[in-house]
N, C-alpha and C positions, 0 to 999 in steps of 0.2 A: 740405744744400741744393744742388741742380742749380746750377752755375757756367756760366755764359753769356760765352764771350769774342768780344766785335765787332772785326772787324777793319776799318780803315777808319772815319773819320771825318768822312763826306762827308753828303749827304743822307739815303743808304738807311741806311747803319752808324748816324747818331745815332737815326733810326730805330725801327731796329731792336734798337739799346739801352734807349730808354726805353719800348717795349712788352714787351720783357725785366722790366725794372725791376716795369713795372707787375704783373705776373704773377707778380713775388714772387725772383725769380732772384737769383744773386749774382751781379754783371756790372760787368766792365769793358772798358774801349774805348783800343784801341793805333791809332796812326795812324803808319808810317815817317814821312810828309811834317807840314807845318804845318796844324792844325786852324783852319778860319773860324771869327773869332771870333763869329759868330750862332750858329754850334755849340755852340762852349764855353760858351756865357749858359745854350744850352737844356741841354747834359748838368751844369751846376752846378745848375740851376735842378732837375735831376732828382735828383741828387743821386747823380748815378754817378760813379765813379771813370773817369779816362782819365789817359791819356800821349799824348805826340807828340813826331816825329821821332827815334823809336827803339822797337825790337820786344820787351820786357824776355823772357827764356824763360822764367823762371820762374811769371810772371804768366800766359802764355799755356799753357804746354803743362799747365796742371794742370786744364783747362776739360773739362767735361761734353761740350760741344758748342759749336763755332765759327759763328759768320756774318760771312760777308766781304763786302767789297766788291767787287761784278764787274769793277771795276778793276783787280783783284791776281790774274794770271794763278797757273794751277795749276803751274808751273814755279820762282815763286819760294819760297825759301829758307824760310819760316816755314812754308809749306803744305807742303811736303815734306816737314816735318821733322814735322807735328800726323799727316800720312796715315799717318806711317812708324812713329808710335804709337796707328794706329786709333782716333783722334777724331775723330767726324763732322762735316765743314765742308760748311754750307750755305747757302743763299743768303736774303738778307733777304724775299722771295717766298714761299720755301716756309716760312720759321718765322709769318710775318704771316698766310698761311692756316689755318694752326691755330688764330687765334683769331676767328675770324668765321667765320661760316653765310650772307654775302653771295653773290650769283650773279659769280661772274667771268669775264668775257670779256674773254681777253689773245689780241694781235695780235703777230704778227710778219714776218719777211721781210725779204732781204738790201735791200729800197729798199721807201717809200710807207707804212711801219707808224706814223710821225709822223702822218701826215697820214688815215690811216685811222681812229687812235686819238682824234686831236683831232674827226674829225667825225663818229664814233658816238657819242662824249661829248655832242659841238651837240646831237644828234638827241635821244636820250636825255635829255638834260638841260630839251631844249626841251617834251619831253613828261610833265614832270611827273616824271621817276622821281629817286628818292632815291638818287642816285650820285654816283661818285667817281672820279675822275683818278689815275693813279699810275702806277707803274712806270718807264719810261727818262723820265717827263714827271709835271709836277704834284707833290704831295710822295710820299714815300717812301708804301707802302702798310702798313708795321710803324706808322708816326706816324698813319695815318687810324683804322687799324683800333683804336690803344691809346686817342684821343683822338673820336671821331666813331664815329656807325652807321650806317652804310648798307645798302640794299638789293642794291644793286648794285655792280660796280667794274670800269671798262673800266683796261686794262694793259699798255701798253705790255712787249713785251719782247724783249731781247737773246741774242743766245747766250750773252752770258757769264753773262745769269743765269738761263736754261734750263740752263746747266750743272749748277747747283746746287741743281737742285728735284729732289728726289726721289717724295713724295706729294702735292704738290699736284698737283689738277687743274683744267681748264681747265671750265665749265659749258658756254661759247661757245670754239671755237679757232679762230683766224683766221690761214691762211698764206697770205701774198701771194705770193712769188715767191720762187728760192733760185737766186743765182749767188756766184758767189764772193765771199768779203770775210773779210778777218781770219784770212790762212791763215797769218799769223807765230803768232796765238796756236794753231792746229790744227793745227802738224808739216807745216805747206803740206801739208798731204793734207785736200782736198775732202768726201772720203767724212766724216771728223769734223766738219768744219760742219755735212752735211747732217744728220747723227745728234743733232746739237745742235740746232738746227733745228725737226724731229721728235720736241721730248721735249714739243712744246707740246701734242701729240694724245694722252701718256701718261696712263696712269688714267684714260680718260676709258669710259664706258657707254653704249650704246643711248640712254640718254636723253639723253647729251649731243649737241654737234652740232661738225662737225667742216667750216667753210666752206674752201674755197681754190681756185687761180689752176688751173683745169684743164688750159691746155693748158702750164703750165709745163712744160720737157722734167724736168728735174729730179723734180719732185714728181710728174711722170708716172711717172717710172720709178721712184722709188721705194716709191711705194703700189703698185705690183705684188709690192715683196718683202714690203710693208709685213701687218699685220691691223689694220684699224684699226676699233675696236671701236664706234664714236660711227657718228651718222647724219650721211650726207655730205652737204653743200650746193657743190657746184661751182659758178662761174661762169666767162663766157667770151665770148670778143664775139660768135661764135657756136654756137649752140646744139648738143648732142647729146643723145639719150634722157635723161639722168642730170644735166643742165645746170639750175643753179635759178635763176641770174640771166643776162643775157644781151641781146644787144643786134638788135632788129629793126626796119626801116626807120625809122633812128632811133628807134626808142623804147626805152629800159631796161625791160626788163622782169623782173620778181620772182615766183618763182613758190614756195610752198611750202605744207604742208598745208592751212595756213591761212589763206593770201591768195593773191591776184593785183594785182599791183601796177605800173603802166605810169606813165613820165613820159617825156617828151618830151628825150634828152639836151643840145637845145642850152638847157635853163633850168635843166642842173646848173650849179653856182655855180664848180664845178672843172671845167674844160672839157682836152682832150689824153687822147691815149687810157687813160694810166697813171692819169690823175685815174678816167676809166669806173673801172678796175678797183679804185680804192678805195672808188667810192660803189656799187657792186656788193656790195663784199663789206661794208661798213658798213649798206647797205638790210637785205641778205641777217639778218643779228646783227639790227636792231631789229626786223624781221618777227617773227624769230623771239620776240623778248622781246612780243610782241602789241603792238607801239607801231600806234599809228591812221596809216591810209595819208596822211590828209592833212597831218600832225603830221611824218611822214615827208620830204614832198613839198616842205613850206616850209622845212625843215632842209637840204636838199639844194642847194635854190634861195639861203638866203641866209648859207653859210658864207662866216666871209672868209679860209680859206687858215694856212697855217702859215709864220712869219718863217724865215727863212734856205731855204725851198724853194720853187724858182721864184716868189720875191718880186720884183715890180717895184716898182722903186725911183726913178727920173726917168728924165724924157727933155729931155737937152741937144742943141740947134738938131740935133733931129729922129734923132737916137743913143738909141736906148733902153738902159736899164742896168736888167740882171737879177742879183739878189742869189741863187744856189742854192749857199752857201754848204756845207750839208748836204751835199752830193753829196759824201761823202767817200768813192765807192769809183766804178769805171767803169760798172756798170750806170745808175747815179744821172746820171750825164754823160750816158748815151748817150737816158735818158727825157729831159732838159731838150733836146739838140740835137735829139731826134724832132721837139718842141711849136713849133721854131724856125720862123720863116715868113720871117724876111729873113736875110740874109749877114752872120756871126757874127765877133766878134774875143772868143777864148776864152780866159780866165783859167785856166791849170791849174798845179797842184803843189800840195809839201807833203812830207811822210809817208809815201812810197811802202811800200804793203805788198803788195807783191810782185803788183805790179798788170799786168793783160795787157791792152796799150792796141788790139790788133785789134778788140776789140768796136767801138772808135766810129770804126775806121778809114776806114768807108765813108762815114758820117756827118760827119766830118771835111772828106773830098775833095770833100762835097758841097756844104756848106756854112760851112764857115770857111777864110775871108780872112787869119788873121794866127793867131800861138798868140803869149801872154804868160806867161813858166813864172817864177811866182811859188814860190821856195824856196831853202835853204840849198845844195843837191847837187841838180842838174838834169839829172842826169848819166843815167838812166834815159828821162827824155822824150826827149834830144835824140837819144839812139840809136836809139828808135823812130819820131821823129817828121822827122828831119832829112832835109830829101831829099822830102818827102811834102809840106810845106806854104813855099810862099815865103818867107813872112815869119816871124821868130821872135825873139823879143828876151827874154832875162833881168833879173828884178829881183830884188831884195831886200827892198821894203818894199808896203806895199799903196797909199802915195802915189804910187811910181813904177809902180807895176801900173797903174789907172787913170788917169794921166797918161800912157802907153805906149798902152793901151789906144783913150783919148780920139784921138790923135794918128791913130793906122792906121783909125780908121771913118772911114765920111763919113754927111753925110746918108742915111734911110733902114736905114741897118746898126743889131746889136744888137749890147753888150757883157757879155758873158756870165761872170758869176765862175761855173763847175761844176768844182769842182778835181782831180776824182779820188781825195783825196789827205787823210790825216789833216793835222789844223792844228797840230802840237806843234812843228814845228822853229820857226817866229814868231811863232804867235799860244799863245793861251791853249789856246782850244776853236777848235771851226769858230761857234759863235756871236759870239765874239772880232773873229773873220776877218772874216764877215757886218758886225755892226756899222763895222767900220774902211771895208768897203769901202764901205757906204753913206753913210758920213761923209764920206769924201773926194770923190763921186760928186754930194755935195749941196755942195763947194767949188768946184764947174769952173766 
């Protein structure tokens, strides 16, 4: 019997273990860290063997074939050691597409694939189709596919678990945009992201379809080296011969074999130019699925947005507080200062992974008033940033963040958490981060 070992004990790994299970495999589940106990209920209740807070080798290295957790980079110790005896580790994505004949339309890009993904789901969803949530959002897609049937399945995804798909492929592929991010996991070499990136277009055929951010410089230059074998859908704010979505005299408009599809963009529901470009490339995907243009049109108009990205949160005696807790890398910063309309006191830090703050340096001098460097070692901001902005004050807790914060606006100002910066040195997650600071934000 084929032996199935899950590494990783999180949402994708239990997963991906009990559609394992259901298929007949012999399978167990190792997790270095502490397994939630909602986990352990469901892998007893499956009736699969697991461990936690430790790697057993014996248990592991005897497996058919591995699926990990995008979590557990390719550098550490157990994966080195399965590669280095030619066992195939793969990702909870590619093993979950082998057992469903659903249409998948997985999204990506270094910012905006949250929020791309959440509102072709709306669209979709509000039209009747028989689909499904998954990937970096909603539950695991191994747990939809062993327990539900769907038609469809919008999916969120990451580089790290682009890493690890081999034969899946995409039916719809959505690339938003590609700057850097996550170069501690890619040898700080660029080129590897981008190649990660790009595996979301692999296996894909003429009949598939391949939507994305045309004038990215990035994915400009790469589809020149690129063959990409799927039918292109570009969009772009404005148009060129090969342009399917695209924006004129205010209007969005959608163009493909099968429709024409015009709305007025000040009654999208996501308004800022980053929002266009996700309800572009989200229109673009449900055209393509035949969704009805009006079906379309009211989905567009009454999405409410995704929590921790440019979420507003209150407004204390005339101070607005914006929660973009997400913005965990500097492009994400520099989309929320673009959408800014008044004089900014800016929450940043964290988890510097190897972040180049010139992108928002312009955006900075133009409109923020104060910087707040919320982190354990701030030792990167200030050398960047010192000298540049007047005002600068260090905390430690997300109480004294927005109590600092509160202090340096006045009337009319906005207090903006976009961190740059992963949340692990004090918070959980960045949703951790989000919730704390909206809590405090609702004490002042």
């Amino acid at each position: 019997m084929k032996r199935i070992v899950v590494l990783g004990g999180g949402e994708s790994g239990v997963g991906a273990a009990i559609l394992a299970k259901k298929e007949g495999f012999d399978v167990f589940l190792s997790d270095f860290a502490e397994i939630k106990p909602q986990y352990k209920v469901l892998l007893d209740e499956n009736r699969i063997v697991w461990e936690e807070k430790q790697h057993t080798e014996n248990l592991i290295m005897n497996a058919s074939e591995v699926i990990k957790s995008p979590g557990i980079p390719d550098k550490a110790p157990v994966i080195k050691q399965l590669h280095a005896l030619n066992i195939p580790v793969i990702s909870e994505i590619e093993f979950a597409g082998r057992y469903t004949t659903a249409k998948m339309i997985c999204i990506t890009g270094s910012n905006g694939k949250t929020t791309t993904t959440m509102l072709l789901y709306h669209i979709l969803k509000n039209a009747g189709l028989n689909v499904g949530l998954a990937g970096n959002v909603g539950q695991s897609l191994a747990l939809q596919v062993a327990c539900t049937t769907c038609d469809y399945y919008v999916v969120e995804l990451s580089s790290f678990q682009l890493d690890g798909m081999v034969e899946f492929k995409a039916d719809i592929a959505i690339l938003l945009n590609i700057t850097p991010d996550h170069l501690d996991r890619y040898e700080y070499n660029f080129q590897n992201y981008i190649d990660s990136k790009f595996r979301i277009a692999q296996n894909q055929t003429e009949e598939d379809a391949f939507i994305f951010w045309e004038n990215d410089p990035v994915i400009k230059a790469e589809l020149k080296k690129r063959n990409i074998q799927s039918t292109i859908y570009p969009f772009a704010i404005e148009r060129s011969e090969k342009t399917k979505a695209f924006i004129e005299q205010d209007e969005m408009i959608i163009k493909t074999l099968k429709t024409l599809f015009t709305m007025p963009t000040s009654e999208l529901a996501l308004q800022g130019i980053h929002n266009t470009y996700n309800s572009m490339a989200a229109g673009l995907a449900a055209s393509i699925v035949n969704v009805r243009k009006e079906s379309i049109r009211q989905s567009l108009q009454d999405f409410q947005g995704v929590e921790h990205r440019l979420e507003y949160v209150a407004t204390v005696k005339n101070i607005r507080f914006i929660n973009d807790s997400k913005a965990t890398n500097v492009n994400s910063c520099w989309y929320a200062l673009q959408s800014m309309k008044t004089l900014v006191v800016l929450i940043l830090g964290g988890t510097d992974k190897g972040n180049d703050y010139s992108e928002i340096e312009e955006l900075i001098q133009q409109k923020v008033k104060a910087l707040v460097f919320l982190g354990i070692d701030n030792k990167a901001l200030h050398s960047y940033f010192d000298g540049k902005v007047s005002t600068i004050t260090d905390v430690q807790t997300m109480e004294d963040a927005v109590k600092e914060a509160y202090e340096m606006a006045v009337s009319g100002d906005t207090v903006l958490l976009s961190p740059c910066c992963a949340s692990f040195d004090l918070f959980k997650n960045y949703e951790d981060r989000g919730i704390q600071f909206k809590s405090w934000v609702k004490k002042l």
